[in-house]
RODO-456444 format. One record per residue (C-alpha): residue number from 1; x, y, z; residue in three letters. Coordinates in pm, 1 decimal. Example, Ala and Ser with C-alpha at 12.3 -4.5 7.8 and 13.67 -1.06 7.14 Angstrom:
<recs>
- seq, px, py, pz, type
- 1, 1230.0, -450.0, 780.0, ALA
- 2, 1367.0, -106.0, 714.0, SER
</recs>
This chain:
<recs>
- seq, px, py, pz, type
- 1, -7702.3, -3975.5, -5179.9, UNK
- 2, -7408.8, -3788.1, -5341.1, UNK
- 3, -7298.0, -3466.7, -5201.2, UNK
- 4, -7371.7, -3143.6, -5393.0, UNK
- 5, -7123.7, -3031.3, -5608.1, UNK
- 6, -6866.6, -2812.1, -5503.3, UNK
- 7, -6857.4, -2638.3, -5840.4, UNK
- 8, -7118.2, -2384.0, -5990.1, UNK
- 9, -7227.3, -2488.8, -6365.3, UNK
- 10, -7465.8, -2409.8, -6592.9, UNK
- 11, -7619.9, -2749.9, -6680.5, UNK
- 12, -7692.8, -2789.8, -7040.8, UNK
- 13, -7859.2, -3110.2, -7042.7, UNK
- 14, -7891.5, -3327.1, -6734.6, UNK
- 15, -7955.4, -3656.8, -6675.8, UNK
- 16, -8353.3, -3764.9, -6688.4, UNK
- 17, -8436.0, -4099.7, -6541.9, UNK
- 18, -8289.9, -4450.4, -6534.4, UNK
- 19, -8527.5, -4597.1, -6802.1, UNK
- 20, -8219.8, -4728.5, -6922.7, UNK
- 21, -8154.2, -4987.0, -6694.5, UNK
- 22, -8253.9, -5368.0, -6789.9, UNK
- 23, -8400.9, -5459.3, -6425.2, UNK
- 24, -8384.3, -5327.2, -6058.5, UNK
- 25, -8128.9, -5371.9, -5840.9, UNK
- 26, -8307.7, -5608.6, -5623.0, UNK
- 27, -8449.0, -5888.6, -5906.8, UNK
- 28, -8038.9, -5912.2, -6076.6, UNK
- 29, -7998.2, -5976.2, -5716.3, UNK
- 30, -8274.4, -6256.6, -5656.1, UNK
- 31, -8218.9, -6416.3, -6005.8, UNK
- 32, -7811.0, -6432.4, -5919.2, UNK
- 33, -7818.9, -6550.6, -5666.6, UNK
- 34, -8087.4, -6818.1, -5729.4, UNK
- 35, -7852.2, -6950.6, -6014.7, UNK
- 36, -7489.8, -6958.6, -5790.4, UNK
- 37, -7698.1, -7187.2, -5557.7, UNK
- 38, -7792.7, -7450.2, -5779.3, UNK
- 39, -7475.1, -7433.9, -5945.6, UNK
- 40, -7349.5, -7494.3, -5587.5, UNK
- 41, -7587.2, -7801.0, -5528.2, UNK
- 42, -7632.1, -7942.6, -5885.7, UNK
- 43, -7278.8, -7853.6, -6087.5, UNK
- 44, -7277.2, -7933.2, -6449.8, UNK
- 45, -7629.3, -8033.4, -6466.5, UNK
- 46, -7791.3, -7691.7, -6364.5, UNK
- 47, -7506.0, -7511.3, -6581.0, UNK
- 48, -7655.7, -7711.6, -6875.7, UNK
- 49, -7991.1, -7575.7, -6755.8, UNK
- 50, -7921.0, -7248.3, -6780.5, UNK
- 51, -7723.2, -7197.3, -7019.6, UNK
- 52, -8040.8, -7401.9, -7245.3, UNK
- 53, -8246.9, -7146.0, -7048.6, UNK
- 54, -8080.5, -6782.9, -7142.5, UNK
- 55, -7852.5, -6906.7, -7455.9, UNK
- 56, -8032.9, -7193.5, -7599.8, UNK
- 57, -7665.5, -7370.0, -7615.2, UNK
- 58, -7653.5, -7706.4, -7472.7, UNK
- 59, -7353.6, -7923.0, -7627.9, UNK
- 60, -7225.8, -8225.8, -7498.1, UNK
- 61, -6893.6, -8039.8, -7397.8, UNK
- 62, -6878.5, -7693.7, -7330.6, UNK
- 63, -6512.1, -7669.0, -7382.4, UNK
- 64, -6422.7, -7670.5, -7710.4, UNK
- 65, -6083.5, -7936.4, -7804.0, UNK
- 66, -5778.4, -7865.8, -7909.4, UNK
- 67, -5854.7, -8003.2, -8239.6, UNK
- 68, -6164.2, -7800.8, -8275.9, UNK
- 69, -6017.4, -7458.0, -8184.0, UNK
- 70, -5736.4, -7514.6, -8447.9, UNK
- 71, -6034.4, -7560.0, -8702.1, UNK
- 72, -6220.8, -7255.5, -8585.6, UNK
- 73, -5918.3, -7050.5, -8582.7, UNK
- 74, -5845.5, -7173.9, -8910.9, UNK
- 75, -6163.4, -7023.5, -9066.1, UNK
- 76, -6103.4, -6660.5, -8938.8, UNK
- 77, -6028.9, -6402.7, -9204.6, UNK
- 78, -5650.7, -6342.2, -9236.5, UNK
- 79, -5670.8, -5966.1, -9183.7, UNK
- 80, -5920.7, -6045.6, -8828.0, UNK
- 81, -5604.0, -6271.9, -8706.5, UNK
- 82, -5367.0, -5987.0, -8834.9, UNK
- 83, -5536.2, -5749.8, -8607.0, UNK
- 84, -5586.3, -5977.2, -8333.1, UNK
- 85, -5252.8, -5984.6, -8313.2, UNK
- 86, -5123.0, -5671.7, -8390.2, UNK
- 87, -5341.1, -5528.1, -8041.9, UNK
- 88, -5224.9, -5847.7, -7835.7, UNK
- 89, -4890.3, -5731.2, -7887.1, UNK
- 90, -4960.6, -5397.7, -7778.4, UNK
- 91, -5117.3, -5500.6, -7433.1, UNK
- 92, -4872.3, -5724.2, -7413.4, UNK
- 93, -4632.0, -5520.2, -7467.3, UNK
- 94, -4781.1, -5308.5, -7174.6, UNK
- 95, -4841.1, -5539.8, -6922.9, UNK
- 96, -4479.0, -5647.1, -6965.3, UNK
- 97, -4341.8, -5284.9, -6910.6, UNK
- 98, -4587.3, -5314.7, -6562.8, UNK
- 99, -4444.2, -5651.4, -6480.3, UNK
- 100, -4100.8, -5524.7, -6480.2, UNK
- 101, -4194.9, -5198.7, -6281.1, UNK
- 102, -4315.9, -5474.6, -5971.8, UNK
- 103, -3947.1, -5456.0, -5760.5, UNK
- 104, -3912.2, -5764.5, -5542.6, UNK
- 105, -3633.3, -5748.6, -5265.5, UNK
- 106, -3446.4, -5827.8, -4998.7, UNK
- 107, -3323.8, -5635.0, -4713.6, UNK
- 108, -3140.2, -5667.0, -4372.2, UNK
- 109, -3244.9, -5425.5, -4118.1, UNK
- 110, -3046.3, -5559.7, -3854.1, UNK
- 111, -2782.7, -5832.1, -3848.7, UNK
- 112, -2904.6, -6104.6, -3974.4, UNK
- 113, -3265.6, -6005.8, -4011.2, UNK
- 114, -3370.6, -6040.4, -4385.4, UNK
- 115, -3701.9, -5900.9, -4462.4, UNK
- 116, -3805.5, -5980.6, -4865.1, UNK
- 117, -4104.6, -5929.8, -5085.2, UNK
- 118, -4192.3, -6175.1, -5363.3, UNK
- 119, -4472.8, -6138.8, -5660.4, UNK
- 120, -4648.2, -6448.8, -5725.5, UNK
- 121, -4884.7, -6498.1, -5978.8, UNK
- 122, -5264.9, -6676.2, -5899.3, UNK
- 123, -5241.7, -7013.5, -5981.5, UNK
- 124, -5563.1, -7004.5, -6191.6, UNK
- 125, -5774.8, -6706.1, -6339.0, UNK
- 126, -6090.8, -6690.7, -6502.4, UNK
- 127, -6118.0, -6488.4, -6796.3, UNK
- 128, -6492.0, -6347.3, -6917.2, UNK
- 129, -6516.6, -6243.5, -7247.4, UNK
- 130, -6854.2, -6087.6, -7320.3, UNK
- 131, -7064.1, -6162.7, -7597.6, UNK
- 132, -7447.5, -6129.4, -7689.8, UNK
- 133, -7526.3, -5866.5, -7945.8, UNK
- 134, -7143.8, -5682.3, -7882.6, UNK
- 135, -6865.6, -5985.2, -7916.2, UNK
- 136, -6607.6, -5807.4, -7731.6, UNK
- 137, -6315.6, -5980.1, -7853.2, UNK
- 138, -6040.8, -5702.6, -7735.5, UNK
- 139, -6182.4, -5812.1, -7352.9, UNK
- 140, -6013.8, -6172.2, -7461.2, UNK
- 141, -5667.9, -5929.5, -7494.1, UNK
- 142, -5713.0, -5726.8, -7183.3, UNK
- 143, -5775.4, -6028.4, -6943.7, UNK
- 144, -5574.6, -6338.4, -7081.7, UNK
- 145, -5277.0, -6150.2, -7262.0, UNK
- 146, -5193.9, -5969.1, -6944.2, UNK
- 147, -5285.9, -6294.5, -6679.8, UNK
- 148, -4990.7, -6439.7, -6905.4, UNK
- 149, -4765.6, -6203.2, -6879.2, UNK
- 150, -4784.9, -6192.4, -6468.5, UNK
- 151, -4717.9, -6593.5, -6506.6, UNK
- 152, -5062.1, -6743.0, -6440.9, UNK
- 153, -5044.5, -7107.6, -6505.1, UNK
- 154, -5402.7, -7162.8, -6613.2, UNK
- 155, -5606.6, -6931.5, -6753.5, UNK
- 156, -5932.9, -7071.0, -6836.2, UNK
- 157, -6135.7, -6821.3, -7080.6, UNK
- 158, -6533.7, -6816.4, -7114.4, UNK
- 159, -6777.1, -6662.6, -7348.9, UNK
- 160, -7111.5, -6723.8, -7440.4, UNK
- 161, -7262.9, -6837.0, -7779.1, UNK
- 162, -7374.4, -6553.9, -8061.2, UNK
- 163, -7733.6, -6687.8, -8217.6, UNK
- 164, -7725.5, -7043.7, -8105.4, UNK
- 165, -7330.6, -7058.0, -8290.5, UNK
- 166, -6992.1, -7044.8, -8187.1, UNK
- 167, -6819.6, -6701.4, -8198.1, UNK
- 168, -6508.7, -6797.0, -8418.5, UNK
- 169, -6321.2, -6432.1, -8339.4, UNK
- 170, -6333.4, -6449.8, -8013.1, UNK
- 171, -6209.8, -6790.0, -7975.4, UNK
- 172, -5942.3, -6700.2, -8223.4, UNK
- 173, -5863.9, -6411.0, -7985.3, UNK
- 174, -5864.9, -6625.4, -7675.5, UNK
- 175, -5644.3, -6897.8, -7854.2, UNK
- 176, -5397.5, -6669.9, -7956.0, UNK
- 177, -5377.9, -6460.3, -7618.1, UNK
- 178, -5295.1, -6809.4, -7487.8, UNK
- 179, -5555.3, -6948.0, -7275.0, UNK
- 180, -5550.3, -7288.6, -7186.2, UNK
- 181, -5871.7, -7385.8, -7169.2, UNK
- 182, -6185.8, -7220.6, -7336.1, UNK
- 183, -6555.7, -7246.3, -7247.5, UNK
- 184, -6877.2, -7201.3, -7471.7, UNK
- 185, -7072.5, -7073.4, -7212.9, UNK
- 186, -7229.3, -6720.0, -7066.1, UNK
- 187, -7403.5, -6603.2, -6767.5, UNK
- 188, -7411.4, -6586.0, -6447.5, UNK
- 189, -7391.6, -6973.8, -6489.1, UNK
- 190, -7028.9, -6960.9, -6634.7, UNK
- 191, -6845.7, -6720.1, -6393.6, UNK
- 192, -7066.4, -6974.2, -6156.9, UNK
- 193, -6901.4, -7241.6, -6235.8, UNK
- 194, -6562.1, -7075.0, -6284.2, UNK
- 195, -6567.0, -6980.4, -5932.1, UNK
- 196, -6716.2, -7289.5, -5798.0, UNK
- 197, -6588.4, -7525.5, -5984.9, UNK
- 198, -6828.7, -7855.1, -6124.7, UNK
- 199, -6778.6, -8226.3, -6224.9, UNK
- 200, -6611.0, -8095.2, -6560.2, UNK
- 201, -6414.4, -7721.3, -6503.4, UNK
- 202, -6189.0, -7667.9, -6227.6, UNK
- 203, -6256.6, -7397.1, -5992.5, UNK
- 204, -6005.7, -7074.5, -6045.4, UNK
- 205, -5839.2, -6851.6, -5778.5, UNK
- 206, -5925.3, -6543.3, -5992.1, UNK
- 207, -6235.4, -6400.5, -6196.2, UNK
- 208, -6166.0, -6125.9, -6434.6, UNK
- 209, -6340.8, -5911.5, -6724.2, UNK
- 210, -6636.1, -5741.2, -6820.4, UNK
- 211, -7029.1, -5817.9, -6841.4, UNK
- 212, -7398.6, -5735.7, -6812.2, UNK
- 213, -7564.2, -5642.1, -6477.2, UNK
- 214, -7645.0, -6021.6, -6392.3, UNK
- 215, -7281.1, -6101.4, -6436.7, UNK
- 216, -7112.5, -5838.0, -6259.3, UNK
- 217, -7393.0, -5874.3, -5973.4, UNK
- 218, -7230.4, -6244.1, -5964.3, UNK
- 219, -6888.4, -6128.7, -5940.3, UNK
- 220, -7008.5, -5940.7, -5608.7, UNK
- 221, -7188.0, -6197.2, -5490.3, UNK
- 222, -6857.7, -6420.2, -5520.9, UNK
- 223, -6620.4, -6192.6, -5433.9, UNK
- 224, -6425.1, -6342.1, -5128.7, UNK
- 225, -6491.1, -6714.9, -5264.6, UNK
- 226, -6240.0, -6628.8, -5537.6, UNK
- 227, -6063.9, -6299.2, -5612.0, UNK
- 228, -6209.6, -6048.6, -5899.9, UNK
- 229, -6052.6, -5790.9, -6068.0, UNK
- 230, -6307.5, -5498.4, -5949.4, UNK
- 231, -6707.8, -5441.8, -5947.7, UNK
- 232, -6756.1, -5280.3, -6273.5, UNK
- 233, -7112.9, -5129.5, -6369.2, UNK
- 234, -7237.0, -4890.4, -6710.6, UNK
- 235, -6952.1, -4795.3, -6921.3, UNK
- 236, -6890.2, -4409.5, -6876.5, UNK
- 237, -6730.3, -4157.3, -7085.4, UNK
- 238, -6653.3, -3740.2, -6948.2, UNK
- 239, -6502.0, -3521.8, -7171.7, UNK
- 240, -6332.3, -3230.2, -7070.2, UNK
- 241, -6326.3, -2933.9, -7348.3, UNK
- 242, -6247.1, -2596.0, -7384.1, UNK
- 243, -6334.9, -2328.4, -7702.5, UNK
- 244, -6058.2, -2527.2, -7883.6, UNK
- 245, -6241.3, -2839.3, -7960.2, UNK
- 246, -6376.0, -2985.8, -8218.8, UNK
- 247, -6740.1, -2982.6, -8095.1, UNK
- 248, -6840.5, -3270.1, -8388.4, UNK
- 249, -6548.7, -3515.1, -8261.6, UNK
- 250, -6678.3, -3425.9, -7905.3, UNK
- 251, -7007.9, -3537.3, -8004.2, UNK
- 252, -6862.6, -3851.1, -8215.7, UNK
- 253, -6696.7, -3980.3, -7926.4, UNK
- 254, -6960.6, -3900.5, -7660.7, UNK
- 255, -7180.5, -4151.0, -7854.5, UNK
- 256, -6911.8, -4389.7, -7906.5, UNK
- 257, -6932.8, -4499.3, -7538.1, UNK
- 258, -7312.0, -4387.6, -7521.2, UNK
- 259, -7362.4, -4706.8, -7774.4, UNK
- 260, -7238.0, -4946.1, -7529.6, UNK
- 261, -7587.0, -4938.1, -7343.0, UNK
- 262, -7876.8, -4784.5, -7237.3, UNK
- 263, -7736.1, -4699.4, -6925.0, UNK
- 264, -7416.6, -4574.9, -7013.1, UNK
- 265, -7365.7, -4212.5, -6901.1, UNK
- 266, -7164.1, -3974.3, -7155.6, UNK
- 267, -7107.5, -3629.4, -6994.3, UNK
- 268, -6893.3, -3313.2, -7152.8, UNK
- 269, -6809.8, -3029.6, -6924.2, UNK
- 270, -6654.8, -2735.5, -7105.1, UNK
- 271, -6602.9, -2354.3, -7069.5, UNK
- 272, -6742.0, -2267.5, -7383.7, UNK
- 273, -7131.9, -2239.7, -7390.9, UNK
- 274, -7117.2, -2188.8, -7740.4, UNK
- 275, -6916.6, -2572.8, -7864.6, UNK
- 276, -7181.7, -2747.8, -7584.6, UNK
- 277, -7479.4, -2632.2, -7791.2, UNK
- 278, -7322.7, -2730.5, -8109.4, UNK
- 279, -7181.8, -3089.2, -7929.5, UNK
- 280, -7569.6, -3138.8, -7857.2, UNK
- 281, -7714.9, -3042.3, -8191.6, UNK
- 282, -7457.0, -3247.1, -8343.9, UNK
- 283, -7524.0, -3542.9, -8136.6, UNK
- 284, -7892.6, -3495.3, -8205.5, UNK
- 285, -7838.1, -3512.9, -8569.0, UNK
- 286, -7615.2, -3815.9, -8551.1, UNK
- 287, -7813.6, -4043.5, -8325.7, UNK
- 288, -8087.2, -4115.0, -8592.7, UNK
- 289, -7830.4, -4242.3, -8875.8, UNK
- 290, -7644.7, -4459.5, -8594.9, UNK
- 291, -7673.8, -4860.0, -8666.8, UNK
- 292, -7606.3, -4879.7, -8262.0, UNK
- 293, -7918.5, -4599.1, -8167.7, UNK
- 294, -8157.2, -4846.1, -8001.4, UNK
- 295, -7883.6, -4790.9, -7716.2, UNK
- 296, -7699.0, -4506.4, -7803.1, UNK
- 297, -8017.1, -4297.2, -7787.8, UNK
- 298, -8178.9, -4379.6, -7417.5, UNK
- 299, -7820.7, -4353.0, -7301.5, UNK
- 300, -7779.5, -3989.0, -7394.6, UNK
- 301, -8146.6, -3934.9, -7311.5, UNK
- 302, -8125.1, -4053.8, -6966.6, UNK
- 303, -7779.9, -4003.3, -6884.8, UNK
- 304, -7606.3, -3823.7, -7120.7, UNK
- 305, -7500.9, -3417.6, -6927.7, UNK
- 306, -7349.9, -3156.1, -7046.3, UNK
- 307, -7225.8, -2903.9, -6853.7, UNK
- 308, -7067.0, -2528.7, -6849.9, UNK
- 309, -6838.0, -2415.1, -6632.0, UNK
- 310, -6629.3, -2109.1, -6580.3, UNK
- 311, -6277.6, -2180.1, -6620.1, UNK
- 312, -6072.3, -2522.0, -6685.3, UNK
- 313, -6001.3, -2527.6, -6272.4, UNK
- 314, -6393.3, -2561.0, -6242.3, UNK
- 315, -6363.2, -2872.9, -6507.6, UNK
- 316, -6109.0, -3032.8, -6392.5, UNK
- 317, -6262.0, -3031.0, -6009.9, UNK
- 318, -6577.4, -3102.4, -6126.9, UNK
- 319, -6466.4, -3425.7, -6329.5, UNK
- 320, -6296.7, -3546.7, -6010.3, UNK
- 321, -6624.9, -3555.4, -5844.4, UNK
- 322, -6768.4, -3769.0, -6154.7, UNK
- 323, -6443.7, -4046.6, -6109.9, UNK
- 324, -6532.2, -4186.8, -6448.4, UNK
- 325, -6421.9, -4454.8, -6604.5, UNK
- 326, -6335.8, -4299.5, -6934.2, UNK
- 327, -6191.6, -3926.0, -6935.2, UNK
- 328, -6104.2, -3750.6, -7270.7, UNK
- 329, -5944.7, -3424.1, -7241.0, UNK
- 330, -5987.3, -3205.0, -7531.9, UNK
- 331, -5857.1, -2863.1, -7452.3, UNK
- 332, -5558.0, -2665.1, -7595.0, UNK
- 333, -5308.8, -2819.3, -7314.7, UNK
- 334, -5448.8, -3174.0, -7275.5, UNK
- 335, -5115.3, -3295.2, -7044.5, UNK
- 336, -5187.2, -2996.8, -6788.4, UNK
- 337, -5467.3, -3314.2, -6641.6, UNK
- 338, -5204.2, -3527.2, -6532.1, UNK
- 339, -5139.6, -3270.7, -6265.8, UNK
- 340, -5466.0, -3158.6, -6254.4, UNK
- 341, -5671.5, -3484.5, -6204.1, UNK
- 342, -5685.6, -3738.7, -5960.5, UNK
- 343, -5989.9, -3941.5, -6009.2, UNK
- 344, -6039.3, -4152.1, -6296.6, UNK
- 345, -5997.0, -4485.5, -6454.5, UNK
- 346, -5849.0, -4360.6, -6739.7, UNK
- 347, -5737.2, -4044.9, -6972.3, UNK
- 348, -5699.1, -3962.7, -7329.7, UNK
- 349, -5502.6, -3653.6, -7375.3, UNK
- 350, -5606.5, -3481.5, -7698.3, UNK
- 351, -5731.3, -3527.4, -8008.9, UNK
- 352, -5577.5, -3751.3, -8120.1, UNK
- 353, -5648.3, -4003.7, -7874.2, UNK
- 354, -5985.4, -4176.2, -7841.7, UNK
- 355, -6153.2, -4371.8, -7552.2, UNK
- 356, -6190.6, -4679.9, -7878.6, UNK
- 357, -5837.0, -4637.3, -7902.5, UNK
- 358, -5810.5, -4763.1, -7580.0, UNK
- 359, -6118.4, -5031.2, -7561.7, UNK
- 360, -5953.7, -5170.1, -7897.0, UNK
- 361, -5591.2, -5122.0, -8002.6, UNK
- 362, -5364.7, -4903.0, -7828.4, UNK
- 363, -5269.6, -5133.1, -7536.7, UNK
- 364, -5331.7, -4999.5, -7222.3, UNK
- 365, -5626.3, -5222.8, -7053.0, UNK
- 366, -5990.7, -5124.2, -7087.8, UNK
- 367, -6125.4, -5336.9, -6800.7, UNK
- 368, -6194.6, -5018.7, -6554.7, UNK
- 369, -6346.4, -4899.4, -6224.1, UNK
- 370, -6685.2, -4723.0, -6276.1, UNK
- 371, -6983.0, -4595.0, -6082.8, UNK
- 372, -6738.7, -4358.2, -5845.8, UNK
- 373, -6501.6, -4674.0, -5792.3, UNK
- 374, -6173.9, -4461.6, -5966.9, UNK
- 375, -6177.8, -4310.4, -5631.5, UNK
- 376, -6018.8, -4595.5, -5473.6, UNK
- 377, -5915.8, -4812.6, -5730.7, UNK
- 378, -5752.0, -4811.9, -6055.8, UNK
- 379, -5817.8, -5107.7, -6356.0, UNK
- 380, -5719.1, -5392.7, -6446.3, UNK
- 381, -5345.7, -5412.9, -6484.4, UNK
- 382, -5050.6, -5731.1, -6463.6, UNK
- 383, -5035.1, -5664.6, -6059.7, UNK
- 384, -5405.4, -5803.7, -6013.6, UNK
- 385, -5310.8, -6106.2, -6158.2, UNK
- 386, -4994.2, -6167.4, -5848.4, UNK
- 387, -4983.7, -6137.7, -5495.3, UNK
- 388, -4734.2, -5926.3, -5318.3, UNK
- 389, -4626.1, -6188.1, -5036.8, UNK
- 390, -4361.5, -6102.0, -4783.0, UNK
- 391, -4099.0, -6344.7, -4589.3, UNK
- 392, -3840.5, -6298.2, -4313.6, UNK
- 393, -3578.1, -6453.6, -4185.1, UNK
- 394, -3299.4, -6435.6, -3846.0, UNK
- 395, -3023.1, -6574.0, -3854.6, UNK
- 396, -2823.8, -6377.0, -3597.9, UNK
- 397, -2869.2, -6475.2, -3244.4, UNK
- 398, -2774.2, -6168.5, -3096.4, UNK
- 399, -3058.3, -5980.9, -3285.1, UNK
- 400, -3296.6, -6272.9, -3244.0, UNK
- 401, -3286.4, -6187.3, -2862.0, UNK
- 402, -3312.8, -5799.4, -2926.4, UNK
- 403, -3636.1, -5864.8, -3112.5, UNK
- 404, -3762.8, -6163.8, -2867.9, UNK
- 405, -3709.5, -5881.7, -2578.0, UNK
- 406, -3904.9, -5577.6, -2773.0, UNK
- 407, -4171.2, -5822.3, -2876.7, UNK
- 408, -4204.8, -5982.0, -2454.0, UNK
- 409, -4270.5, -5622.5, -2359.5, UNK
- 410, -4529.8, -5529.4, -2668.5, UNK
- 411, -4733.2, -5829.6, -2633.6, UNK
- 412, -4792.0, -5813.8, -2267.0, UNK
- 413, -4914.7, -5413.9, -2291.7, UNK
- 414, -5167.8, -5601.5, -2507.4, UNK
- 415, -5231.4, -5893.3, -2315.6, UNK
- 416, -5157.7, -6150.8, -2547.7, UNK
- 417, -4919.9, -6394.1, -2298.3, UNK
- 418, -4872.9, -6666.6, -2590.7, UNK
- 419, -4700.0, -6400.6, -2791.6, UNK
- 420, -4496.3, -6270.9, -2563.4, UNK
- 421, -4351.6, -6584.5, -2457.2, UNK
- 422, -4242.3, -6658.1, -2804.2, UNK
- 423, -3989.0, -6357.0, -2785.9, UNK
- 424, -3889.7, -6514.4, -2421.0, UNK
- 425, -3791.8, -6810.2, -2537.5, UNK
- 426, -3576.2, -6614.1, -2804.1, UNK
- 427, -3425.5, -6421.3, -2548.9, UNK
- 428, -3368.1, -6717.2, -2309.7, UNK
- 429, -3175.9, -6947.6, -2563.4, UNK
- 430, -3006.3, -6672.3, -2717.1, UNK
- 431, -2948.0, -6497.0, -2435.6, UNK
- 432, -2937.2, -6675.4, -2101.2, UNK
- 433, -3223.6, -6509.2, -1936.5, UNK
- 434, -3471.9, -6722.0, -1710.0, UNK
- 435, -3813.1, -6585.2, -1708.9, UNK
- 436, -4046.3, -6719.4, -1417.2, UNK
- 437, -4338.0, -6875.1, -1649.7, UNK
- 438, -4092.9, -7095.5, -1754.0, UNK
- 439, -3986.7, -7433.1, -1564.5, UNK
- 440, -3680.0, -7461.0, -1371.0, UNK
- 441, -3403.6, -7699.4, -1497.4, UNK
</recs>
């Protein structure tokens, strides 16, 4: 259970139930784990089973050839490609700036004794591109652009089928983000097999991206077997607003991330009472006209807040307790947050900047910790793709023995002999000394 708030508000609208969510806990749970075991045992031929099961998609190959991408690709409207590109180049264009902000070193702390750092990329990353009802083709940006740019080698990208057909967009998008192999295929069964590799797709070292409750259950359920990027639940949106914003483009963006899902939360906390009754009748009057209100409307029903507090200290503490994915500021000072904040995945200072802008265009990476996680983690960026490795090396006798001496004397105070007589045969070569486990001659 959460701890009570250490801020006073008056609350609005709170949060009702959870009649939002598709299934409990415990049956994602039984069915995921049900399907990574005979994935395990059968490979290829319970993949096939499921994916006839839950997509009705059963091809002879679910990777699609070379040739057959280039013909797909081909038959995507010009200005979809245009666009495509245009964002690709903006994450790109990010993830490159973070690439180049990742120092690797070298430096000698004694005579002769280098210590270094290196990045090195995964060899192999798995790239989940959701699709269903929502074909989230920027996801294909945000995972595969940026597992390029950090140097993966093979980036093998998976979606499922829309209606029994191929999604032509998103394969365009994973094409042109570069990934080297690409998968017709959804589920639980697909980051399945991308983690355990079958008869016909390798195994990666890395799972990354968005997805439903059974997939992101599977990512836990993995985790350890092959690296993810982070456990990722609803999609969440807070805005922070004071008597300066516009209370209709608070509403209009509350229920842009409210449409998401039934369980999304969308929460404004502001310090005027007066824009969060107008935010709410405005929201009320927009649901009914929205094409997306089978979701958008549970999700502010059951988990959509709002929230008055008495000064922009309260909001800003407050929020931090929330750790949402998504934070829009919308106050008269918007930067004043970078200072003032600490937990959240990400934030959109002012208004001109919108949480879409950042799920679809602007570049910075929309894969992002929810459900509390922003406390100890940030999102998806170039670094998850490489690991930070160290080395050393001694080449000076002299300081060989020094360090052979300190580390005799350590490792016996914790009893570990084996260690300890690693330094003393540092400090016996180097050095001279006889120590009396050793032989004599």
């Amino acid at each position: 259970m959460a701890a009570p708030s250490r801020v006073v508000s008056t609350v609005l609208k709170g949060p009702v139930g959870t009649a939002g969510e598709p299934a409990s806990r415990a049956e994602v749970r039984r069915v995921v784990e049900g399907v990574i075991a005979d994935v395990r045992e059968r490979g290829d031929a319970a993949v096939r089973e499921y994916s006839q099961r839950f997509d009705k998609w059963a091809p002879e190959r679910f990777r699609l050839g070379e040739a057959q991408i280039d013909e797909i690709v081909s038959g995507v409207d010009a200005q979809i490609l245009a666009d495509i590109r245009f964002v690709q180049e903006q994450v790109r264009t990010m993830a490159q700036r973070q690439l180049e902000s990742l120092t690797e070193f070298e430096i000698e702390t004694f005579p002769g004794v280098r210590l270094g750092q290196k990045n090195i990329p995964v060899s192999a990353a798995g790239a989940y591109v959701p699709g269903g009802r929502y074909p989230l083709l920027a996801s294909a940006h945000m995972t595969i652009v940026t597992a390029k740019v950090a140097g993966v080698e093979r980036v093998v990208a998976a979606t499922p089928p829309i209606d029994g057909g191929i999604p032509a967009a998103t394969v365009a998008a994973m094409r042109l983000a570069g990934a080297d192999e690409i998968y017709i295929l959804g589920g639980v069964q697909a980051v399945a097999a991308l983690a355990i590799g079958t008869e016909t797709i390798g195994a990666v070292d890395l799972l990354a991206g968005p997805g439903n409750a059974y997939v992101a259950e599977a990512k836990r359920q993995l985790f350890g077997e092959v690296g993810i990027d982070l456990f990722a639940g609803p999609t969440e949106i807070l805005v922070v607003a004071d008597e300066h914003a516009d209370p209709f483009v608070v509403a209009v963006d509350l229920l842009s991330q409210a449409e998401h899902g039934p369980d999304s939360p969308a929460v404004l906390i502001t310090t005027s009472e007066p824009l969060a009754r107008q935010v709410i009748a405005h929201v009320e009057q927009l649901l009914p006209g929205m094409p997306t209100r089978d979701f958008a409307a549970p999700a502010w029903r059951d988990h959509g807040e709002v929230h008055v507090v008495g000064s922009l200290d309260d909001a800003y503490a407050l929020a931090d307790e929330y750790a949402f994915e998504h934070v829009q500021i919308l106050t008269a000072n918007p930067r004043e947050a970078l200072t003032r904040m600490r937990h959240y995945g990400a934030l959109f200072l002012g208004e001109g900047t919108c949480v879409s802008y950042g799920d679809k265009t602007i570049g910075t990476n929309h894969v992002l910790p929810t459900r509390g996680a922003a406390r100890y983690t940030g999102g998806l960026w170039v670094g998850k793709y490489l690991r930070t490795v160290t080395y050393q090396e001694v080449t000076d006798t002299a300081s060989s023995a020094m360090l052979g001496e300190v580390t005799g004397r350590a490792s016996r105070v914790e009893r570990f002999e084996g260690h300890a007589r690693s330094g003393d045969v540092r400090v016996a070569k180097y050095r001279g000394e006889h120590f009396d486990w050793m032989p004599q001659g």
